[in-house]
ZALUMTOR-732431 format. One record per residue (C-alpha): residue in one letter; x, z, y; residue number from 0. Coordinates in steps of 0.2 Angstrom, whole numbers, plus 5000, padded with zeros to 4 digits. Layout:
ZALUMTOR-732431
<pt res="a" px="X" pz="Z" py="Y" n="NUM"/>
...
***
This chain:
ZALUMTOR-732431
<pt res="x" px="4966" pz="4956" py="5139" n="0"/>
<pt res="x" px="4964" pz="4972" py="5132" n="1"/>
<pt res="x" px="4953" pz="4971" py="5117" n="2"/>
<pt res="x" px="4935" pz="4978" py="5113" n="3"/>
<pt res="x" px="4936" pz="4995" py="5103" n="4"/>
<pt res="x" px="4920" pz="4997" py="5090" n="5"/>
<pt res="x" px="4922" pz="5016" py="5085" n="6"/>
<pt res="x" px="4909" pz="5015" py="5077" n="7"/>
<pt res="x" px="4918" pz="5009" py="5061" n="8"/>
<pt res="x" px="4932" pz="5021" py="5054" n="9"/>
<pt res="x" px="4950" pz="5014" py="5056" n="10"/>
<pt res="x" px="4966" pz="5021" py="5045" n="11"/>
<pt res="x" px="4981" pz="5029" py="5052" n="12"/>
<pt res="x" px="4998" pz="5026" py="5043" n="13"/>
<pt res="x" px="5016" pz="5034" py="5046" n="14"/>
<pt res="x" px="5030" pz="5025" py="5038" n="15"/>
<pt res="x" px="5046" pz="5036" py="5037" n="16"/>
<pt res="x" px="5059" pz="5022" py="5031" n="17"/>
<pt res="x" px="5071" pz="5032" py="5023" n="18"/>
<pt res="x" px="5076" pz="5034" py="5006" n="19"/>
<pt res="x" px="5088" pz="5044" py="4993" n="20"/>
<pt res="x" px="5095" pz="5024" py="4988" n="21"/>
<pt res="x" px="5090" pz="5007" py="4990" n="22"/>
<pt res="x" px="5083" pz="5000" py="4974" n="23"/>
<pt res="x" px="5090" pz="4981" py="4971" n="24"/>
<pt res="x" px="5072" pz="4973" py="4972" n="25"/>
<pt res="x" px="5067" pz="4983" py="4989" n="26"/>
<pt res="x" px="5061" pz="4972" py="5004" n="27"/>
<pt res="x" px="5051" pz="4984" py="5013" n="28"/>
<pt res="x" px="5059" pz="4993" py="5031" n="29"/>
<pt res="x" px="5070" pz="5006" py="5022" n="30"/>
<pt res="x" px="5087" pz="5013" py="5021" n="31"/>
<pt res="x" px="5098" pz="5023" py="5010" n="32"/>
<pt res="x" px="5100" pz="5040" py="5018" n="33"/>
<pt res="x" px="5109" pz="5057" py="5012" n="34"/>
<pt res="x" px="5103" pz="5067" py="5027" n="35"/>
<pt res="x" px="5084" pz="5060" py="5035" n="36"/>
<pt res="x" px="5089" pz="5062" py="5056" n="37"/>
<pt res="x" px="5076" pz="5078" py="5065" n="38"/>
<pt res="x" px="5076" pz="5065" py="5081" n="39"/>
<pt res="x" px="5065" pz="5053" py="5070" n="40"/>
<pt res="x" px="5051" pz="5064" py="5068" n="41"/>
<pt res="x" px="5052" pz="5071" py="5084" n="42"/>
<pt res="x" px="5051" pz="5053" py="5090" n="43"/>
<pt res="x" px="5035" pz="5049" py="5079" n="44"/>
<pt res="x" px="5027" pz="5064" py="5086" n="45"/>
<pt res="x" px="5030" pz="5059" py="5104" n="46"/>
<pt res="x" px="5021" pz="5043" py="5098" n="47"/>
<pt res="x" px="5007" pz="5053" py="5086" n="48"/>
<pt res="x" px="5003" pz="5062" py="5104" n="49"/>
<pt res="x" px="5004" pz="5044" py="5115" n="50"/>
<pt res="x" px="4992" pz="5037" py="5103" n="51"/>
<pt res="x" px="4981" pz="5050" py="5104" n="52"/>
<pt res="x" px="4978" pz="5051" py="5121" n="53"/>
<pt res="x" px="4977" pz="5031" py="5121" n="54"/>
<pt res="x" px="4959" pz="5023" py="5126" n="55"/>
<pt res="x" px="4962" pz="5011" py="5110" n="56"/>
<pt res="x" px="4963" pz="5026" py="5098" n="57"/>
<pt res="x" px="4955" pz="5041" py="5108" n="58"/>
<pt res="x" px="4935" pz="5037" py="5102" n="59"/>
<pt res="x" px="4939" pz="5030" py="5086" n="60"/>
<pt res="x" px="4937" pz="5040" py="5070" n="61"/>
<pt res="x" px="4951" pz="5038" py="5056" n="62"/>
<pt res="x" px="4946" pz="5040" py="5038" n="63"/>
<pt res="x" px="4963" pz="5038" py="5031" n="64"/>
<pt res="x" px="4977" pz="5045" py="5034" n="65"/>
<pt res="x" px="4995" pz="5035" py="5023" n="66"/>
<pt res="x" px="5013" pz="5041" py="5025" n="67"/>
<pt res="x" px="5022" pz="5029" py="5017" n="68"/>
<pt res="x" px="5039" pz="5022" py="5017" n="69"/>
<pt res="x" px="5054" pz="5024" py="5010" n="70"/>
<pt res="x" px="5052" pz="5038" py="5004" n="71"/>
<pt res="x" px="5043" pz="5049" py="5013" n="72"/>
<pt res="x" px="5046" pz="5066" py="5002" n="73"/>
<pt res="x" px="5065" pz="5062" py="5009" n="74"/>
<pt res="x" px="5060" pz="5077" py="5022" n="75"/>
<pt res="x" px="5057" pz="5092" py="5019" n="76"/>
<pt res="x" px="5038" pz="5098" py="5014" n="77"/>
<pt res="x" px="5039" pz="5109" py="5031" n="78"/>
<pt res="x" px="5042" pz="5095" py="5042" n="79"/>
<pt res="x" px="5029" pz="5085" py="5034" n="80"/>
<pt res="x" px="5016" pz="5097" py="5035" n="81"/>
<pt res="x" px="5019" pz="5099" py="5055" n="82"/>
<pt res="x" px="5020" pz="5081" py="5058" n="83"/>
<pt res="x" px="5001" pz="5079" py="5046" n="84"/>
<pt res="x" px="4995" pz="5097" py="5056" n="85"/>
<pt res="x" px="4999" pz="5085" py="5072" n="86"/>
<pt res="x" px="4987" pz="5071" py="5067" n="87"/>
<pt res="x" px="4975" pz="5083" py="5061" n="88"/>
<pt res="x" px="4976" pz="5091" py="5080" n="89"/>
<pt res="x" px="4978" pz="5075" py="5088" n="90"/>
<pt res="x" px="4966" pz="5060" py="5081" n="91"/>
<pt res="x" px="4947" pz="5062" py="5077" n="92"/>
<pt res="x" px="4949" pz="5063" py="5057" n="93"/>
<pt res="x" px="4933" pz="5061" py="5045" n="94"/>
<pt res="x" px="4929" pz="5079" py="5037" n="95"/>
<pt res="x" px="4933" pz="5071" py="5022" n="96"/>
<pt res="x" px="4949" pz="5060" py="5028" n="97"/>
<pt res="x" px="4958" pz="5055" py="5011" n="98"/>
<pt res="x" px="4977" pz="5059" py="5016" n="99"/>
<pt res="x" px="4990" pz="5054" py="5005" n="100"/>
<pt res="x" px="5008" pz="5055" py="5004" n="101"/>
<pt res="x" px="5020" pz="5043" py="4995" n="102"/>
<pt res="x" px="5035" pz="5051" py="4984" n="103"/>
<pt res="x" px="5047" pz="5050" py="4972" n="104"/>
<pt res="x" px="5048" pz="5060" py="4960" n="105"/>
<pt res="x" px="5066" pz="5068" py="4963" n="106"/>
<pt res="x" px="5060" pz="5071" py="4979" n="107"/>
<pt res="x" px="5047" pz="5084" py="4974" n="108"/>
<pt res="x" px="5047" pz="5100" py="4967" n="109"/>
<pt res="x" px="5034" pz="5114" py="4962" n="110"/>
<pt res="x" px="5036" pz="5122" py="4979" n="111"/>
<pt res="x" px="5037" pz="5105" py="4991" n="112"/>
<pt res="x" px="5019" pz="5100" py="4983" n="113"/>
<pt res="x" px="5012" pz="5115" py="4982" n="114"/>
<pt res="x" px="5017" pz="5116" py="5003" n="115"/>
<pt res="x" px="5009" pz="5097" py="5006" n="116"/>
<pt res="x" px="4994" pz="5101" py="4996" n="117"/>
<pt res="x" px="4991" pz="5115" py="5008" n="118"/>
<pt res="x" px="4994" pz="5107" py="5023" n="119"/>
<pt res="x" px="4980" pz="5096" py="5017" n="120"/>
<pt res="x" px="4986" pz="5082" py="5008" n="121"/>
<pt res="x" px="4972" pz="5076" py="4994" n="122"/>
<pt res="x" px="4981" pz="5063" py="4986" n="123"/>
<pt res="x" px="4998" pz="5060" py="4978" n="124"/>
<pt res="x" px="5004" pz="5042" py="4976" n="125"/>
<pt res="x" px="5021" pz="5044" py="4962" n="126"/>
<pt res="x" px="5032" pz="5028" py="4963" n="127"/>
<pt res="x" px="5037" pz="5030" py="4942" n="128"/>
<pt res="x" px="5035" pz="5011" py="4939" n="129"/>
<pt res="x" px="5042" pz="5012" py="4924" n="130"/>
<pt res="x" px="5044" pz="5029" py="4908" n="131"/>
<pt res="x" px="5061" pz="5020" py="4901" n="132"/>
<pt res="x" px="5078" pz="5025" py="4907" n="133"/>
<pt res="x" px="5086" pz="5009" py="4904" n="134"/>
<pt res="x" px="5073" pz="5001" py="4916" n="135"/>
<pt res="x" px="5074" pz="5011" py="4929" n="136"/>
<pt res="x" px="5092" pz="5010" py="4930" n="137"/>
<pt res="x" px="5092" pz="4991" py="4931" n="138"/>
<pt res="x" px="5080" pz="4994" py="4946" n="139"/>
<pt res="x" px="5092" pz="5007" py="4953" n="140"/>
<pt res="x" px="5078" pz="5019" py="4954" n="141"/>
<pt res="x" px="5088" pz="5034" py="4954" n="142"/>
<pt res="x" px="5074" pz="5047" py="4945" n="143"/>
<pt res="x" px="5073" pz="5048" py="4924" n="144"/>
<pt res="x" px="5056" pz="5048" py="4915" n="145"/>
<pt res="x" px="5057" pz="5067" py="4913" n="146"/>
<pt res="x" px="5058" pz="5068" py="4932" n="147"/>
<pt res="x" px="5041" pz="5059" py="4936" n="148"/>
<pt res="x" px="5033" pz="5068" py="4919" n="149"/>
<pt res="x" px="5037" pz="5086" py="4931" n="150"/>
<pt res="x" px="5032" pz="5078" py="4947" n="151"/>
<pt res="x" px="5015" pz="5075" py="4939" n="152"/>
<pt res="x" px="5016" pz="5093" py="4930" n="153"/>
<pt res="x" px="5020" pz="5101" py="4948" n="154"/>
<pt res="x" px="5006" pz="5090" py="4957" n="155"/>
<pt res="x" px="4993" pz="5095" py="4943" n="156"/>
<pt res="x" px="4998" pz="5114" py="4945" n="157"/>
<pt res="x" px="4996" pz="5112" py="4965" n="158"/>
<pt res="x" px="4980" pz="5107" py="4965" n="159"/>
<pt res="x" px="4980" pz="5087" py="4967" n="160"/>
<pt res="x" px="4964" pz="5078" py="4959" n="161"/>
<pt res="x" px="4968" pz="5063" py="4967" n="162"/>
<pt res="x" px="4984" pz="5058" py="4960" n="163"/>
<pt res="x" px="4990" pz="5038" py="4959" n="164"/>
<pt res="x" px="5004" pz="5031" py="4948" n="165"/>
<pt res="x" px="5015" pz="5016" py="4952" n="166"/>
<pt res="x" px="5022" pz="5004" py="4937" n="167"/>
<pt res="x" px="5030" pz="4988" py="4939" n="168"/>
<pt res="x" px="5031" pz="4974" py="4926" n="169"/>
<pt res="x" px="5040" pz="4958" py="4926" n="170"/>
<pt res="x" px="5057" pz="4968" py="4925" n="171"/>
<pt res="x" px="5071" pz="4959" py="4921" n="172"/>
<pt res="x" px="5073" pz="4962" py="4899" n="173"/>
<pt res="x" px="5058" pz="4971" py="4899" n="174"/>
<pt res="x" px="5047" pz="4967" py="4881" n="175"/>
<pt res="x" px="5028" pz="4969" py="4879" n="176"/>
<pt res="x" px="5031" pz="4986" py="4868" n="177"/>
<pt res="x" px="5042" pz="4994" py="4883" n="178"/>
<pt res="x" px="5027" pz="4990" py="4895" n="179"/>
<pt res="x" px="5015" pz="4996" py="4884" n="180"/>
<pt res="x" px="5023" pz="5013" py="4881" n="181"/>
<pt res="x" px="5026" pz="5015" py="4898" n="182"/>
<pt res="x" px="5006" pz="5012" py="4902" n="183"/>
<pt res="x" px="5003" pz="5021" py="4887" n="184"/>
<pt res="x" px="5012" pz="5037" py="4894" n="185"/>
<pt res="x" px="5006" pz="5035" py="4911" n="186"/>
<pt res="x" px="4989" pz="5036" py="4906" n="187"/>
<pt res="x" px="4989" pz="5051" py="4894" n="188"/>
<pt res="x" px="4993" pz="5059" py="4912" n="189"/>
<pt res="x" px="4977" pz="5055" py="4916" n="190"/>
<pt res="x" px="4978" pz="5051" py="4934" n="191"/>
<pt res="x" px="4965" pz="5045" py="4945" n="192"/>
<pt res="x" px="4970" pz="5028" py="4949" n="193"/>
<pt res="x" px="4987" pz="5016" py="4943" n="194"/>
<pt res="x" px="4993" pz="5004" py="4953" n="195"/>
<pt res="x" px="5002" pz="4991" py="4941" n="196"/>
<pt res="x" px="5013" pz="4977" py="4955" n="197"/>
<pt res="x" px="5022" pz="4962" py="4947" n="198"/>
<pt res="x" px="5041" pz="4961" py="4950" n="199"/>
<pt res="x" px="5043" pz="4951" py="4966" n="200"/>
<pt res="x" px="5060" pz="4943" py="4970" n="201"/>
<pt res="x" px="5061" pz="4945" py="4986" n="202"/>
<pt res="x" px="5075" pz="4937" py="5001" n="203"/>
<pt res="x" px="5091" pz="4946" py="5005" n="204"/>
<pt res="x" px="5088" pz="4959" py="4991" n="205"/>
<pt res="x" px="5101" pz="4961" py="4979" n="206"/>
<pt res="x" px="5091" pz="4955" py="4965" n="207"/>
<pt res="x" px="5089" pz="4937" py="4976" n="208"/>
<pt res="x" px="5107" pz="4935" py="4974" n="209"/>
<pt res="x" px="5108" pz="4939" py="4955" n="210"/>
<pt res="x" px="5093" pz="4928" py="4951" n="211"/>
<pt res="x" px="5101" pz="4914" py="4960" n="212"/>
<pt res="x" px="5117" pz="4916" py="4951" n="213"/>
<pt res="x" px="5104" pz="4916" py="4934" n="214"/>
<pt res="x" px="5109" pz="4934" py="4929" n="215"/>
<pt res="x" px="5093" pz="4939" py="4927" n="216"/>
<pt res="x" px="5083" pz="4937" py="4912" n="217"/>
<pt res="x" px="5065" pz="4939" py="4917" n="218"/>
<pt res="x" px="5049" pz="4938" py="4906" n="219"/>
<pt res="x" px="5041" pz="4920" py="4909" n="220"/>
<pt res="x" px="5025" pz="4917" py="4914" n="221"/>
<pt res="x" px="5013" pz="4919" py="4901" n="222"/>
<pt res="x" px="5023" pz="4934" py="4898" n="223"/>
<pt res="x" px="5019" pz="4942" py="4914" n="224"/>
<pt res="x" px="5002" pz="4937" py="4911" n="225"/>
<pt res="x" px="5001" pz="4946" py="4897" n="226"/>
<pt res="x" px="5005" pz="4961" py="4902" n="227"/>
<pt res="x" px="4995" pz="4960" py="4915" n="228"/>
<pt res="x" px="4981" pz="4959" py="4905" n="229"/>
<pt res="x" px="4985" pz="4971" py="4894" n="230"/>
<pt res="x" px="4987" pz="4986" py="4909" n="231"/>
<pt res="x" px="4965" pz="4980" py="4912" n="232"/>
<pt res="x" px="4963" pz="4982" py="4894" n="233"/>
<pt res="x" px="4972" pz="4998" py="4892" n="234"/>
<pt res="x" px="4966" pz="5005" py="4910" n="235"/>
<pt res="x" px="4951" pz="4999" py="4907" n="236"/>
<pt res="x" px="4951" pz="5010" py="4889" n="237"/>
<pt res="x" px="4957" pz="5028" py="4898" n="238"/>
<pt res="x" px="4941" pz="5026" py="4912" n="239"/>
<pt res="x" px="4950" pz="5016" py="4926" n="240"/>
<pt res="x" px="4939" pz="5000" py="4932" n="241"/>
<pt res="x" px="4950" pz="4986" py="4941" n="242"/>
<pt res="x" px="4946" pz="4988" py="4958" n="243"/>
<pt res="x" px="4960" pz="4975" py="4967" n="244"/>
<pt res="x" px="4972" pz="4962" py="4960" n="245"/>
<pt res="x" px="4986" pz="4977" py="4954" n="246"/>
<pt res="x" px="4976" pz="4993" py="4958" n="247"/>
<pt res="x" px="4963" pz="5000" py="4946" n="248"/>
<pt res="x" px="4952" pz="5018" py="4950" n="249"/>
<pt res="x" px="4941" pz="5032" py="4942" n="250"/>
<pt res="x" px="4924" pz="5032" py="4949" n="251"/>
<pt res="x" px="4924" pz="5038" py="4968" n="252"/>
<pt res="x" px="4945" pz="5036" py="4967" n="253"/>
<pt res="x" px="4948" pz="5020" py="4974" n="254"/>
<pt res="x" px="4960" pz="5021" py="4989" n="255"/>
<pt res="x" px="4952" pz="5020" py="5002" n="256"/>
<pt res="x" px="4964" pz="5016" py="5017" n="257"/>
<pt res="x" px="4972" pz="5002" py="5007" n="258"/>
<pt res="x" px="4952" pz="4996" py="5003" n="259"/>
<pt res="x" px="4951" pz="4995" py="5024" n="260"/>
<pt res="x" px="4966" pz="4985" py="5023" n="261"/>
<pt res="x" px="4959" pz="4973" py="5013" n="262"/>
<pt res="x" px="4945" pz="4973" py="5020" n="263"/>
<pt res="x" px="4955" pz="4970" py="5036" n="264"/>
<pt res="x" px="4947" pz="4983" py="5046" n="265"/>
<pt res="x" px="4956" pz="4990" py="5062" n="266"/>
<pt res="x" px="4974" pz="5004" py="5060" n="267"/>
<pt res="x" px="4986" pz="5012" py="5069" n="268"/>
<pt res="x" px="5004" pz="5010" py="5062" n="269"/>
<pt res="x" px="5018" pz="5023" py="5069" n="270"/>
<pt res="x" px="5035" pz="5023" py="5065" n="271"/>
<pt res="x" px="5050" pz="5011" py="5064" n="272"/>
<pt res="x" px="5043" pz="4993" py="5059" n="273"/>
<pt res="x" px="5023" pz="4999" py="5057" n="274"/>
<pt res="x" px="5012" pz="4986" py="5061" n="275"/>
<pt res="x" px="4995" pz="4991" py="5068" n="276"/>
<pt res="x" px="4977" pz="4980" py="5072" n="277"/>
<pt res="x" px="4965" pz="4986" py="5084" n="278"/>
<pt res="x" px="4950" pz="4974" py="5088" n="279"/>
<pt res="x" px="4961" pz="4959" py="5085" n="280"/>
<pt res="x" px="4976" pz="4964" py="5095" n="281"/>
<pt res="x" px="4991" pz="4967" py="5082" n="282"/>
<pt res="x" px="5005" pz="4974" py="5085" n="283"/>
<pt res="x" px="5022" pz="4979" py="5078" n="284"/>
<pt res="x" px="5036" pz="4993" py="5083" n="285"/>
<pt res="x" px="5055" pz="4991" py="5081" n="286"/>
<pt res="x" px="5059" pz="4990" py="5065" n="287"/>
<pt res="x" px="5076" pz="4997" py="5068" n="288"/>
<pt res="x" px="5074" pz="5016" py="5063" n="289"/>
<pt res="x" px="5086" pz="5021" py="5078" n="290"/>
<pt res="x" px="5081" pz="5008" py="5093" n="291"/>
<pt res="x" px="5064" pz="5015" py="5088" n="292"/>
<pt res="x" px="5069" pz="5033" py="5091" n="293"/>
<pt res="x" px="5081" pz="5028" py="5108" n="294"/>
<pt res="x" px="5066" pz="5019" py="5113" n="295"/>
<pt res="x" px="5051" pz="5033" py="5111" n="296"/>
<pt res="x" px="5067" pz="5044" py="5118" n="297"/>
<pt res="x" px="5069" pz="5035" py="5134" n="298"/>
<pt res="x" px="5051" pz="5037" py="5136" n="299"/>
<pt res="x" px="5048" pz="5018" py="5133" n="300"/>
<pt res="x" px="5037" pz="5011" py="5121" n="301"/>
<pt res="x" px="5044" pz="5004" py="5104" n="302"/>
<pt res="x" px="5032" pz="4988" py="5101" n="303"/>
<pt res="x" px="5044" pz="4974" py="5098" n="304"/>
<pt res="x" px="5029" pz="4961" py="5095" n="305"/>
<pt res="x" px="5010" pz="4957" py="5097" n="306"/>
<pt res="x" px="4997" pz="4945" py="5096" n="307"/>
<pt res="x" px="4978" pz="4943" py="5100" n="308"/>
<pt res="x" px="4972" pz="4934" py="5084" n="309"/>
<pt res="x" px="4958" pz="4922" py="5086" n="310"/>
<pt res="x" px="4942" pz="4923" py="5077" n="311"/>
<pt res="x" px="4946" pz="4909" py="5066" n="312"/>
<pt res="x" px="4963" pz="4916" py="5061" n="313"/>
<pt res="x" px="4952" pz="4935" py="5057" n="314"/>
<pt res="x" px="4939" pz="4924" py="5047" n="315"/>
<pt res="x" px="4953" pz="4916" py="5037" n="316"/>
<pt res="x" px="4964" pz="4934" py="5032" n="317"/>
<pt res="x" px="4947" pz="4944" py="5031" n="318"/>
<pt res="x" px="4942" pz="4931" py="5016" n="319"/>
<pt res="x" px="4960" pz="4929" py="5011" n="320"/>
<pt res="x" px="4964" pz="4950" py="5010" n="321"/>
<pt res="x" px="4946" pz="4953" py="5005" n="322"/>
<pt res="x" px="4948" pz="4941" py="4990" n="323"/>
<pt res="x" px="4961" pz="4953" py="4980" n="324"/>
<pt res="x" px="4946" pz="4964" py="4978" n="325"/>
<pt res="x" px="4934" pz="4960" py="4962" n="326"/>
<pt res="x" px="4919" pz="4961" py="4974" n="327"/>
<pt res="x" px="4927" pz="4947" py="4985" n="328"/>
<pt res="x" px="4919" pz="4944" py="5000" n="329"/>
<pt res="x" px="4902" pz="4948" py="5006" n="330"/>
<pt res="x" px="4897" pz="4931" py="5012" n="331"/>
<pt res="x" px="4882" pz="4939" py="5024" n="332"/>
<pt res="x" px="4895" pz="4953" py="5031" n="333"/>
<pt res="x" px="4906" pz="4937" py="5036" n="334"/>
<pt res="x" px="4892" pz="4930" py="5045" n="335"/>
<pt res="x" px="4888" pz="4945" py="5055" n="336"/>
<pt res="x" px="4906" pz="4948" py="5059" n="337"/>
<pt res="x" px="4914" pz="4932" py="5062" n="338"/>
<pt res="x" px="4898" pz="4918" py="5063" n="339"/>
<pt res="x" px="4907" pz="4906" py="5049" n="340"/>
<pt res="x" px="4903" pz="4902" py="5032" n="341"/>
<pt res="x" px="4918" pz="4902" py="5021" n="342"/>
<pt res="x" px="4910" pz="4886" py="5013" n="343"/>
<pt res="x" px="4907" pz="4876" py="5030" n="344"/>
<pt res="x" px="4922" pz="4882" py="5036" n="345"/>
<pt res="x" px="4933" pz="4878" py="5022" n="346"/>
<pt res="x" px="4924" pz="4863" py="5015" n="347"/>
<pt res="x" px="4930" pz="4853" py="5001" n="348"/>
<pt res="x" px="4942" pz="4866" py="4998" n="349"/>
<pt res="x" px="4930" pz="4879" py="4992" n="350"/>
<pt res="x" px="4922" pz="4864" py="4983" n="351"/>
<pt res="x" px="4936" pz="4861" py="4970" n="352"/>
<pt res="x" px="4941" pz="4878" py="4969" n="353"/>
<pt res="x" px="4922" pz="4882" py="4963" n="354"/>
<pt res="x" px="4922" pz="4867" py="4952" n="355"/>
<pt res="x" px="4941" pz="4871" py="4944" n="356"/>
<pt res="x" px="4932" pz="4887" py="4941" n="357"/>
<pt res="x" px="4943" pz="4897" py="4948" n="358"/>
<pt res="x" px="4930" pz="4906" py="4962" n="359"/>
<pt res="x" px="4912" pz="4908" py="4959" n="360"/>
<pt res="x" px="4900" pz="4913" py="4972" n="361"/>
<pt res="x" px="4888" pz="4926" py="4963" n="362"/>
<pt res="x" px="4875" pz="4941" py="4973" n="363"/>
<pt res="x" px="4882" pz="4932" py="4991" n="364"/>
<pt res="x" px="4898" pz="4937" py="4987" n="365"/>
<pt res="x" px="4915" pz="4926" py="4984" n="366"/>
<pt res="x" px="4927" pz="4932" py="4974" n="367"/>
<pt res="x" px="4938" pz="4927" py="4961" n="368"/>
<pt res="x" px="4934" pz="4920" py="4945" n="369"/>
<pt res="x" px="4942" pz="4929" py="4928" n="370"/>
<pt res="x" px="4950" pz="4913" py="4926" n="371"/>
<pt res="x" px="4956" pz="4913" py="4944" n="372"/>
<pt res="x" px="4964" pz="4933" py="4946" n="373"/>
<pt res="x" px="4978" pz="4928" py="4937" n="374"/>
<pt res="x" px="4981" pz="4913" py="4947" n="375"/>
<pt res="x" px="4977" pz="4924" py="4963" n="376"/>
<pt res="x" px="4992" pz="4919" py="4974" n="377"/>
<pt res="x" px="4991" pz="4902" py="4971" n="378"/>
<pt res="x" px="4971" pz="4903" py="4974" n="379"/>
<pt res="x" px="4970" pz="4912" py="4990" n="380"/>
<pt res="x" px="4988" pz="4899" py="4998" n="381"/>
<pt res="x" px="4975" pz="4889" py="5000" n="382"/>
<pt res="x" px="4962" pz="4899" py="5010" n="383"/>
<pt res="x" px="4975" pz="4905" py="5022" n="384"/>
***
């Protein structure tokens, strides 16, 4: 059954272009190393831009956002990036004010390559830096140097971008609390508009899996990672930026907003190898496979390799669950309209000793997590899934 479009509330539109310069040893996301990013690819996504488009799903629905992610999206050339953005533009019913943003590294940008996306309307710049100290970027095996990102921001700045977003990571394997703070420190004498700050993950089938199992990785423990997690609020928190999510923190008016509809699990279109899209309950994925994805679109089949219809109950539990990471929490009378349940009926004695441990509180009809409980977040929300 197909499902119900509302169009009445904005959806976000996401590209992923999963190719990158290297593949870093912690990466788990649908990327590649690549010297030369293949032409077919983009001529495959717009062939899917143009499907989607036309689609009853997509047709009356009004995008507010518009994410080319990856990878490494800046891989291409600024050129091929503007076309492929101009399409969407021509293509979908984008908000007159659509945030668009393009994810880079930053030796894959120059002066000229920013200057071109900025034109072809892109109004925010998402750097992945996560760290200003060469010997911690080399252990990840990012292949920039902290003079590289300090140009990238230089260029971005003289192009025009007022909406620029840094990426750090802590967590990293032999990094101390004075390396973490002077990389926060220098990222926010840049000034940027919002910082995403993420925890090192050690993910499956990643090369850092196979040194942390072999014990070669010396990571900062616990109440360590804690710390430095406190102190990227305190130091945000001291240059203008508010914590908006669990890792994201915003100027006033800059908080992102298609990763805010994600988290507040509203409906998007995903196109590219492995994008993951949800309209009206029906989710979807394409092949992840960056070449079955363009044989596919090429044979003039579709490249969906899986879907679901997710039942309310199953919406309730992720839209409290991904609505959660945000400060606000939840809106409990916004749940109600949506989905008729109560999170504490529905999840009973659960909600109970979680309000009693202290770790949520329940305050201005909204749920959300307690201080005590944001640093604890993962483990909180495991038991609201």
């Amino acid at each position: 059954m197909a499902p119900v479009i509302n169009s009445s509330s904005p959806a976000g539109l996401y590209l992923h272009i999963p190719f990158c310069k290297s593949r870093c040893a912690y990466c788990a996301f649908n990327s590649r190393a690549c010297k030369s990013p293949p032409p077919a690819y983009l001529k495959a996504m717009a062939t899917q831009i143009a499907y989607w488009a036309g689609h009853d799903w997509c047709r009356r629905r009004r995008f507010a956002s518009l994410f080319i992610g990856g990878g490494t999206p800046t891989i291409y050339p600024a050129d091929d990036l503007s076309r492929l953005i101009g399409l969407c533009r021509e293509s979908f019913r984008l908000s007159p004010d659509c945030e668009i943003t393009v994810e880079a590294n930053p030796n894959t940008t120059s002066a000229r390559s920013l200057a071109e996306l900025r034109r072809a309307g892109v109004n925010r710049l998402s750097l992945g830096v996560q760290a200003f100290s060469a010997r911690l970027l080399a252990g990840l095996g990012r292949t920039h140097s902290p003079a590289q990102a300090l140009a990238a921001v230089n260029w971005a700045r003289k192009a025009g971008f007022a909406n620029l977003n840094l990426d750090l990571m802590y967590g990293l394997p032999g990094q101390t609390m004075s390396e973490w703070r002077e990389s926060l420190e220098i990222a926010l004498d840049l000034r940027p508009e919002h910082l995403a700050c993420y925890e090192l993950t050690i993910e499956d089938d990643t090369p850092f899996a196979g040194r942390a199992g072999e014990g070669e990785l010396l990571l900062p423990d616990e109440d360590e990672a804690l710390a430095m997690a406190e102190l990227a609020r305190k130091l945000a928190a001291r240059a203008g930026l508010t914590r908006y999510e669990i890792s994201n923190y915003a100027a006033p008016g800059r908080r992102c907003r298609h990763n805010l509809n994600y988290w507040r699990n509203g409906d998007y279109l995903g196109i590219g190898a492995g994008a993951v899209s949800c309209l009206s309950g029906f989710r979807f994925g394409q092949a992840a496979d960056s070449g079955q994805f363009t044989s596919l679109v090429q044979r003039g089949l579709l490249p969906i390799s899986e879907g679901e219809c997710l039942p309310l109950a199953a919406r309730f539990r992720e839209s409290v669950v991904m609505g959660m990471r945000l400060t606000a929490g939840v809106s409990l009378a916004r749940l109600a309209r949506r989905f008729a349940f109560n999170p504490a009926e529905y999840y009973g004695k659960t909600i109970e000793e979680l309000l009693n441990q202290g770790l949520v509180s329940v305050s201005r009809g909204h749920l959300r997590l307690s201080p005590a409980g944001l640093p604890l977040a993962n483990q909180v929300l495991s038991k609201l899934v």
